[in-house]
N, C-alpha and C positions, 0 to 999 in steps of 0.2 A: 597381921601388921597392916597400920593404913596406909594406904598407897602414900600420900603424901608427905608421912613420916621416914616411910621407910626408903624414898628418894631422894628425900633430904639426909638421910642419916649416910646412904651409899654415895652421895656426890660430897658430902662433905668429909667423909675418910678419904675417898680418891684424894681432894683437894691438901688432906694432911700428909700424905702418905707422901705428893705432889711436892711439897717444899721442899728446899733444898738443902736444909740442916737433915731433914728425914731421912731425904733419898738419897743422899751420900752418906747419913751415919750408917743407915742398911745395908747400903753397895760396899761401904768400903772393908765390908769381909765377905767372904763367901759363904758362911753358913747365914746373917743375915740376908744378905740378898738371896739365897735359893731355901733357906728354910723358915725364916720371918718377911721377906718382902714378898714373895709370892703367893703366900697362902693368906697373905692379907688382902693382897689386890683379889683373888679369886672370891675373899670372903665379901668383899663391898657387891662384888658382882651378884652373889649368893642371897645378899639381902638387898638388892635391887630387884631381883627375881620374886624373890617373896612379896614384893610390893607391886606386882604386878596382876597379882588379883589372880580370881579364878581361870583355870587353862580353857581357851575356844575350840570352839571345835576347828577349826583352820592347823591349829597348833597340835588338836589330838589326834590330824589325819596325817601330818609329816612328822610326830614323834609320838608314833604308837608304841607303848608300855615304856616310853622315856629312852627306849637304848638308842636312837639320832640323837638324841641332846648329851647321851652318855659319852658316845663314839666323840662327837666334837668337841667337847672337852677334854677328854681324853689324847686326842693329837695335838689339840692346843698345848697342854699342859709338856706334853711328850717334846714339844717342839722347842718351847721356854727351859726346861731340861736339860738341853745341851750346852755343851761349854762355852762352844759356838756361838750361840745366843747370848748368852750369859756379856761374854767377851764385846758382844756386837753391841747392847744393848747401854753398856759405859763406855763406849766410842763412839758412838752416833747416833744420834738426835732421833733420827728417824726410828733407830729402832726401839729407843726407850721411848717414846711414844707409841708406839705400835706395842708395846708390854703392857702399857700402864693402858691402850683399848680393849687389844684381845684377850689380858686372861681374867678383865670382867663380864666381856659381852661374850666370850667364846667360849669360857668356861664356868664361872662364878653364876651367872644368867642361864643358861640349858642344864647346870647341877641343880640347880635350887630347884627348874621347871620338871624334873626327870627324876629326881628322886623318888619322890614319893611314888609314882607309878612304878617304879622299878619293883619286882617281885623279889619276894626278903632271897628267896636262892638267890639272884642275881648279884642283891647288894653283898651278901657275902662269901660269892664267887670272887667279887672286886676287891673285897680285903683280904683275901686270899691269896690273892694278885700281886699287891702292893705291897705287903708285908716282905717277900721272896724279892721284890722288884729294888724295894732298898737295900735291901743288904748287898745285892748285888750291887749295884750303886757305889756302896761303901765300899764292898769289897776293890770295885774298879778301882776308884780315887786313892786307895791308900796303896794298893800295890801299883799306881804309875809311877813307872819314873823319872815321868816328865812331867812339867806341868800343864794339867788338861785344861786350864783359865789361865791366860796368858798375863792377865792382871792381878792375879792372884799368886804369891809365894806359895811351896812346897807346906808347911806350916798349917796353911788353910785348908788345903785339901784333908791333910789328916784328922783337924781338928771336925771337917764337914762329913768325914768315914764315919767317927765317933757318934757324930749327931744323929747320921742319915740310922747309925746302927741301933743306936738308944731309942729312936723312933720305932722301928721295927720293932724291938724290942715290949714296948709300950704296946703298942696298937695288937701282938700278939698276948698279952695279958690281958689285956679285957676282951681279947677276941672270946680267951678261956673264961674268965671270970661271966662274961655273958654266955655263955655255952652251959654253963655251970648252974647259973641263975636265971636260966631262963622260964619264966611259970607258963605251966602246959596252956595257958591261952595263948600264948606267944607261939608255942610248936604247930599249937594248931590253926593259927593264922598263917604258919609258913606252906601247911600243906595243901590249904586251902587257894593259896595260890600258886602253887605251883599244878592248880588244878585248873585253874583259870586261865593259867596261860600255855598248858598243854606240857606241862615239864612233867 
């Protein structure tokens, strides 16, 4: 992707995503805002990254084989996550700005940079992860009996259980379907590095 496309293409989703028909049709449920508004902003960041050109060496000495840029996205994400956040973030200014920075440059920006080096074990160690991490999720949200988004009706939560579970759901059928189909160059690209990186 050319740098200048593909920074144009991430500052002008920020900038849609940014309006305010947008960002209140997304917020004003909770599976928009935690399962279509953040994996959007994460994705502008993704492909801001991509447009960033080849990795320096500066960047392959403080994110050796990608797990620094994995790790901080990964808290970022973890952080945007909570209800808390969630809650903070349609109450004050400050914090919906601090969403709409950090989950492009903190996460969207270090996934894109840290993928590819990541070693195939690694990357699905992490959907391995993720898969057991929403359901749990879902499970939380639909057995509270309060409401854990203060903005958000009892209603939402269940309909965001269902979501978060359908995902899981998803993300574990192609985990199979690639498990399944995956052609012996592919296995043996995996063992390959896990030779490389001492696994």
């Amino acid at each position: 992707m050319k740098r200048g496309y593909g920074l144009m293409m991430a500052l002008a989703s920020l900038v849609v995503l940014a309006l305010p028909p947008v960002r209140n049709g997304l917020e004003s449920t909770l599976i928009g805002h935690m399962v279509i508004q953040l994996p959007l902003l994460i994705l502008c960041g993704w492909i801001l990254g991509q447009a960033l050109g080849p990795i320096r060496k500066q960047e392959e000495a403080c994110n050796r084989y990608g797990l620094t840029g994995l790790l901080l996205a990964l808290f970022t994400l973890a952080f945007w996550l909570l209800p808390r956040s969630l809650d903070s973030a349609l109450l004050e200014p400050a914090y919906e700005t601090a969403k709409f920075v950090t989950l492009p440059l903190l996460a969207g920006v270090p996934l894109a940079r840290s993928w590819p080096r990541l070693a195939a074990v690694f990357r699905w160690f992490l959907l391995a992860n993720i898969i057991p991490m929403l359901v749990v999720m879902g499970w939380l949200y639909e057995q509270s009996p309060v409401r854990l988004c203060n903005n958000y009706l009892m209603d939402q939560q269940l309909l965001l259980a269902r979501a978060l579970w359908a995902i899981a759901g998803a993300l574990a059928l192609l985990w199979i379907l690639r498990a399944f189909t995956a052609r012996p160059e592919a296995v043996q690209d995996t063992k390959e590095d896990r030779q490389d990186h001492g696994v």
